[in-house]
N, C-alpha and C positions, 0 to 999 in steps of 0.2 A: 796792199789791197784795202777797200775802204771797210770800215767795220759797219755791218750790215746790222747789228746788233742799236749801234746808238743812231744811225740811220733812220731805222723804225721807231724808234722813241721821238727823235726830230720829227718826222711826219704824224707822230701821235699827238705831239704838243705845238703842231703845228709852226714850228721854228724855220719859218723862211729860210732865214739867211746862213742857217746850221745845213739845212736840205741842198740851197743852192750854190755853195762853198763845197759842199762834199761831193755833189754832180758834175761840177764842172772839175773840179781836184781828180777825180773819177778818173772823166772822160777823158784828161789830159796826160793819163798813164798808157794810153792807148790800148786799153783791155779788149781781151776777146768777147763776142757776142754773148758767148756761156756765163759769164762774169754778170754781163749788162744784164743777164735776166733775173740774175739774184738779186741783183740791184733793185729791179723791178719787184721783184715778191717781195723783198723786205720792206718795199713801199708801198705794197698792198697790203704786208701782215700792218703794219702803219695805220694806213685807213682802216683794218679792222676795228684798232683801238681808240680812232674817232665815233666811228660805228657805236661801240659799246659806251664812249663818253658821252653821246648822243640818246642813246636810249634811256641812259639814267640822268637825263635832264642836267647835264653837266655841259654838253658841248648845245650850241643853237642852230637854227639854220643856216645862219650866217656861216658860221663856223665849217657847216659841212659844205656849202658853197664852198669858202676859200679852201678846205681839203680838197675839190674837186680841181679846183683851178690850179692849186700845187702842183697835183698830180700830173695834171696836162700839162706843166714847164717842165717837169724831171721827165716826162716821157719823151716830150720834143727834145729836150740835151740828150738824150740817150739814143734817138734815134739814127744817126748815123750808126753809131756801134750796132743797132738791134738789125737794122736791116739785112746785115749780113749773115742773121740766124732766125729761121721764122717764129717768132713769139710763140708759145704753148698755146694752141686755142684752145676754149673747153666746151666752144656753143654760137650759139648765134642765137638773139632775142630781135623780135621786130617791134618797137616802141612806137606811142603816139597819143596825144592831147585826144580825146573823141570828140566826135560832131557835139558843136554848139558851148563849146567850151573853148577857154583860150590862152589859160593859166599852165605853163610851162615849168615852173620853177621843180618842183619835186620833179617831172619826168626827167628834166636836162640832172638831175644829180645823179638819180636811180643811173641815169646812161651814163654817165660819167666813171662813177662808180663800178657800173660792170663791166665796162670797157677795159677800166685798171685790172679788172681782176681775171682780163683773159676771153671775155665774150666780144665775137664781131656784135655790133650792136647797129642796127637802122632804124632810124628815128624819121617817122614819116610828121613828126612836125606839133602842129596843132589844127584845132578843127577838123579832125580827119573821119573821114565818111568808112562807111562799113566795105563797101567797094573799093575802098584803097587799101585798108586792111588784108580783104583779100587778096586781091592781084600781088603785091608784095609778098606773101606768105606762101601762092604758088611758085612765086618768083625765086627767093631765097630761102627754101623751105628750112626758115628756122626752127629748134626747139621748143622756142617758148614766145610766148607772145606776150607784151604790157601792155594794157590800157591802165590812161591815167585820167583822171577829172577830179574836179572842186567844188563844180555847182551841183546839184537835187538832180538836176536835168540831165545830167552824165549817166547816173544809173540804167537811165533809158537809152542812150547811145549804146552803153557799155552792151547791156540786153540786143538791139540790134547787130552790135557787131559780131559777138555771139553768135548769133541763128544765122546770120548770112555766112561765118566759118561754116557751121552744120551743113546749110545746105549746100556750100560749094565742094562739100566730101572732106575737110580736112580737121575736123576736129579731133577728130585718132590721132595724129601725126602731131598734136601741139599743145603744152599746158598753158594754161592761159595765167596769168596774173592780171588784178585787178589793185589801182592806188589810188588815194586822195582822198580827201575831205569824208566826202559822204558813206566811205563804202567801211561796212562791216559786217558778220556771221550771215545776219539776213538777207542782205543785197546781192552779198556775193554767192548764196544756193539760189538766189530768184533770177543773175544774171546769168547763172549756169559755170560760172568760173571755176579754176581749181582750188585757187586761193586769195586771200585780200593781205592789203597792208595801208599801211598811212608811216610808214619808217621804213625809205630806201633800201637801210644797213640791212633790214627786219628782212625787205621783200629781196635784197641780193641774197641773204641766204638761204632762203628758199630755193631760187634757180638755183643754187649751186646744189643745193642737195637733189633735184631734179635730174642733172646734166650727172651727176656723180655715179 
């Protein structure tokens, strides 16, 4: 069995070729699904410890980009084995760049990120209008909702996406998260949200404490 122990530490020190030797070494004992998904957590407890390298100005964005990109090759190797046992969900979040904005980089990590750790995640993109927010949130009534943005002019999106949740009946049903650049204590009581972040790791633990 692989040891799940120096596993997490290879995806904490972000050691490719430690990660992708042990995944494939793994997969080629032909282990059962229940196996594959320790597998999996011990590659999420991993990204925690990017997570926390990251907060204390020790890991960069870059850094959590290529965590993110890790993560998605150990998931793809593992997938044949996972298939045959349905992952642990813990949630479902509906993500998205808001109108007038077009900087993606933090939302695609934040998704990335909570993906590994167990949330179905739908990412409606970039530029996205308050009316596509909602239609998707009646659609797959997720738990939680991300808006991300960079520029001054997102807070205003962020705010309409907001009131058009309210008036389509669903803002009982969903906590909202707010990311990027601009937004902190005051923007996020004026956009009506539950909570703000400008750090991924920051704002996945939040949903996880939400979902929990």
């Amino acid at each position: 069995m692989i040891d799940l122990q120096v596993l997490t530490q290879a995806v904490g020190d972000l050691d490719e070729k430690t990660i992708l030797t042990m995944i494939n070494d793994f997969v080629a004992t032909n282990p059962s699904g229940e196996d594959a998904q320790k597998v999996v957590f011990a590659c999420q407890q991993g990204m925690a410890i990017v997570g926390d390298l990251f907060e204390k100005n020790e890991y960069y964005v870059g850094d959590l980009i290529f965590a993110g990109e890790l993560l998605s090759k150990t998931i793809e190797l593992l997938k044949p084995v996972l298939s045959g046992v349905a992952t642990q969900k813990v949630g479902s979040i509906v993500i998205g760049t808001v109108q007038g904005d077009l900087h993606d980089i933090g939302k695609n990590i934040f998704g990335s990120m909570a993906e590994a750790a167990g949330f179905d995640v739908y990412d409606l993109g970039i530029d996205v209008s308050p009316s596509a927010f909602v239609e998707k949130v009646k659609e797959v009534e997720p738990q939680i909702v991300g808006m991300s943005g960079v520029l001054t002019l997102a807070i205003d999106s962020m705010k309409k996406i907001v009131e058009a949740i309210n008036e389509a009946g669903l803002r009982d049903s969903v906590k909202i998260i707010i990311g990027g650049n601009p937004v902190n204590e005051d923007s996020c009581k004026q956009i009506g949200a539950d909570s703000f972040t400008t750090n991924a790791a920051e704002g996945l633990k939040t949903c996880q404490g939400w979902v929990n």
